[in-house]
N, C-alpha and C positions, 0 to 999 in steps of 0.2 A: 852531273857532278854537283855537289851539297854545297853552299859555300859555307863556310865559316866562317861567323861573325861573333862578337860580345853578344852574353845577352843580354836585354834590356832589363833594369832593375830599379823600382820605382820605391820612393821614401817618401809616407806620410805621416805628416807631424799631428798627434790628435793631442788638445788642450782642453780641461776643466774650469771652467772659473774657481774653481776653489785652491786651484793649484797656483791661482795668479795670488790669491788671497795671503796666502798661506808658507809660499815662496816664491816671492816676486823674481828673484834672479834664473828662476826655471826655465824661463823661454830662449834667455841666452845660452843656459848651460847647453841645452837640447839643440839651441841651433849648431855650436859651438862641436860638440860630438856628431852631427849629421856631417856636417864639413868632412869632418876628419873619415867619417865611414864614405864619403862620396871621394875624397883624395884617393882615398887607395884600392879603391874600385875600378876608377878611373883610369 
């Protein structure tokens, strides 16, 4: 018999230093929306 489980789904965040340069609020926005894609995943 198969079981059935979630499946596993991984999130990786990739940064530029130009992007820290250039919009510093970037890495909060990004953490901010991973949250929310990982809440309702969850």
């Amino acid at each position: 018999m198969i079981e059935k489980r979630k499946p596993k789904i991984g999130l990786l965040g990739i940064m530029h230093g130009l992007y820290d340069e250039k919009q510093p609020d970037i890495t909060s926005l990004q953490e901010g929306y991973a949250r929310k894609v990982v809440a309702q995943l969850a």
